[in-house]
C-alpha positions in Angstrom: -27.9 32.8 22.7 -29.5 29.6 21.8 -30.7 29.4 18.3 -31.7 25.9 17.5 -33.0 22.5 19.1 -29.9 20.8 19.8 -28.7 23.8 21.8 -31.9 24.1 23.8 -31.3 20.2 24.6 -28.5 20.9 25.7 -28.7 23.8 27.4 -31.8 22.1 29.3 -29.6 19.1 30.3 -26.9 21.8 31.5 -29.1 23.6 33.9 -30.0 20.7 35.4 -27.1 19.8 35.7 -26.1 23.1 38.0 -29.4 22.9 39.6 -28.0 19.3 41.0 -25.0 20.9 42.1 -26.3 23.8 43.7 -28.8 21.7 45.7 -25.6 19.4 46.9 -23.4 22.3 47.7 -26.6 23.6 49.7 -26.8 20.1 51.7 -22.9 20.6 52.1 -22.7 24.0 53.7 -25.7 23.3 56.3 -24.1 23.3 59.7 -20.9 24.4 58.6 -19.5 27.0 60.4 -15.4 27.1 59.6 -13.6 28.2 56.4 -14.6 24.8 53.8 -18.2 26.5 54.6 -17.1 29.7 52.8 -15.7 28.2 50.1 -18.5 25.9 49.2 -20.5 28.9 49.5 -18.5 30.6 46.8 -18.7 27.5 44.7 -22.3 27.5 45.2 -22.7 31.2 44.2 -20.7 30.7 40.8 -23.3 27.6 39.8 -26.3 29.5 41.0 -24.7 32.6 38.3 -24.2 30.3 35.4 -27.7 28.4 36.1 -29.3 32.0 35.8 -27.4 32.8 33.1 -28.8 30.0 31.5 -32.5 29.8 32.7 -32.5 33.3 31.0 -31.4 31.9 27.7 -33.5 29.2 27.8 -36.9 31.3 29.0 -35.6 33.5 26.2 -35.9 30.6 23.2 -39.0 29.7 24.9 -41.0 33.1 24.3 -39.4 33.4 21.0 -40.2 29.7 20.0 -43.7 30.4 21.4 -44.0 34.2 19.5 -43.5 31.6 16.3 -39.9 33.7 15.7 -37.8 31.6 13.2 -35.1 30.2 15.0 -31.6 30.2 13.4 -31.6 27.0 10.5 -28.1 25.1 10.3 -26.9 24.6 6.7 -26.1 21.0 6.5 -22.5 20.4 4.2 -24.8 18.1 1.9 -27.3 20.9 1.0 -24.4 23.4 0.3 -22.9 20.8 -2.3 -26.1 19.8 -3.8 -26.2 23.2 -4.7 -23.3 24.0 -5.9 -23.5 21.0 -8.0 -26.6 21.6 -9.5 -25.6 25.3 -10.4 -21.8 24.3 -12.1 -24.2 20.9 -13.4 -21.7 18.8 -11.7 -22.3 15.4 -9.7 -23.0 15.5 -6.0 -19.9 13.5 -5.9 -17.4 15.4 -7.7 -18.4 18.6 -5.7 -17.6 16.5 -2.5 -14.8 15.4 -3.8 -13.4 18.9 -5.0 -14.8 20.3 -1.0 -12.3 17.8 0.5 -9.5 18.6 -1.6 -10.0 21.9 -0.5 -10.4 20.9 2.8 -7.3 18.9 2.5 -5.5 21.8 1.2 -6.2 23.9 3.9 -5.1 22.1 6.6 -1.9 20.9 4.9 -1.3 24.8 4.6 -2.2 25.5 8.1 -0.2 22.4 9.0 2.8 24.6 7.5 2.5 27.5 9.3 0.9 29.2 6.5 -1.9 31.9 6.5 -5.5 30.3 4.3 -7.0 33.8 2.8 -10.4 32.8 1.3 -11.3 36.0 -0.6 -14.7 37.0 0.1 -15.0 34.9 3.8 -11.9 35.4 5.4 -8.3 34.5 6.9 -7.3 31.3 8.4 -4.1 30.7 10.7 -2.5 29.1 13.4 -1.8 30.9 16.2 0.2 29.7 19.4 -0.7 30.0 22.8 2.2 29.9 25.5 2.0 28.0 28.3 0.2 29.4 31.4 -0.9 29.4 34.8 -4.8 28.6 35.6 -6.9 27.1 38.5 -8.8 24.4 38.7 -12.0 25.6 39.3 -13.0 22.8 41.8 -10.2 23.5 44.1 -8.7 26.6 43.4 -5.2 25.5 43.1 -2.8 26.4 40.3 -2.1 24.5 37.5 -0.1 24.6 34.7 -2.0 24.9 31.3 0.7 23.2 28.8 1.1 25.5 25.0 -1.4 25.1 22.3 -2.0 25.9 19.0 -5.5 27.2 17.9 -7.1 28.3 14.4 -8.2 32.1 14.2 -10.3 33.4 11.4 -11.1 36.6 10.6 -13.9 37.8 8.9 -13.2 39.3 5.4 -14.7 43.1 4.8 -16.8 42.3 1.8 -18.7 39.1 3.9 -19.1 42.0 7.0 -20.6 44.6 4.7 -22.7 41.9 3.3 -24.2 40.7 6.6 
C-alpha cells in the first residue's frame, strides 16, 4: 500500500518502468514462433502482473488522495528528539547525542550475537540465512545465493495491544 508522496513517486516511476518493458517484450515476441517466443511471453506476463499490481495501488492513493483521506505522516528523527528534549528540558543536542549512544549500543550488541529487548517496542536480533539456490529472474538459470545475516524484530505485546 502506498502511504505517502515519495512512495507514489516512486511507484509512478516503477510502472513506467514495466509498462517499457512489457511494450519491448511485445515488439520481441511478434513473429516469433519457436520456444524464445514462449519464454518472452512468460516474461511479459509476470511484468504485465506486477504493473497491475501497481496501477491498483497507485489508482488506490489517487481516490484516497482525491476523497482528502490523510495519508500516512512519516515522523522525521529530528521531531522525535525535539520532543523528547523539550519534555526531560534537555538540549536538542544532548538528546541526539544520548539517541546515538543508544544506537551505538545496539548495534555493538547485535554485532555480538546478542538479542536488543526494548521493553515496550520489541526484540532485536540477528538471524542467519544459509546459503541457497535461486534463479535469476531474467534467465531462469540457477544461481547460488551466498549466506547472510539479517535483523528480525518482533513486535512487543504491550505496543500490539496499544495499536
Amino acid at each position: 500500500m502506498i502511504i505517502n508522496e515519495r512512495q507514489y513517486a516512486v511507484s509512478k516511476a516503477r510502472a513506467e518502468r514495466f509498462r517499457e518493458a512489457v511494450a519491448r517484450l511485445d515488439h520481441e515476441i511478434a513473429g516469433r514462433k519457436d520456444i524464445t517466443s514462449r519464454l518472452i511471453q512468460a516474461e511479459r506476463e509476470g511484468y504485465a502482473a506486477q504493473l497491475s499490481t501497481l496501477d491498483n495501488e497507485l489508482h488506490a492513493y489517487e481516490r484516497r488522495k482525491a476523497a482528502g483521506q490523510e495519508t500516512v505522516p512519516t515522523v522525521p528523527l529530528s521531531k522525535l528528539l525535539a520532543e523528547l528534549a523539550e519534555k526531560h528540558q534537555m538540549s536538542r543536542r544532548a538528546v541526539g547525542s544520548l539517541f546515538g549512544d543508544f544506537v551505538g549500543l545496539t548495534v555493538k550488541n547485535l554485532k555480538r550475537g546478542n538479542k536488543v529487548r526494548i521493553t515496550g517496542l520489541g526484540v532485536m536480533q540477528v538471524r542467519n540465512r544459509p546459503a541457497r539456490l535461486g534463479r535469476n529472474p531474467a534467465t531462469g538459470e540457477p544461481i547460488r545465493i551466498k549466506a547472510s545475516k539479517k535483523i528480525a524484530f518482533r513486535v512487543a505485546q504491550d505496543l500490539k495491544e496499544a495499536i
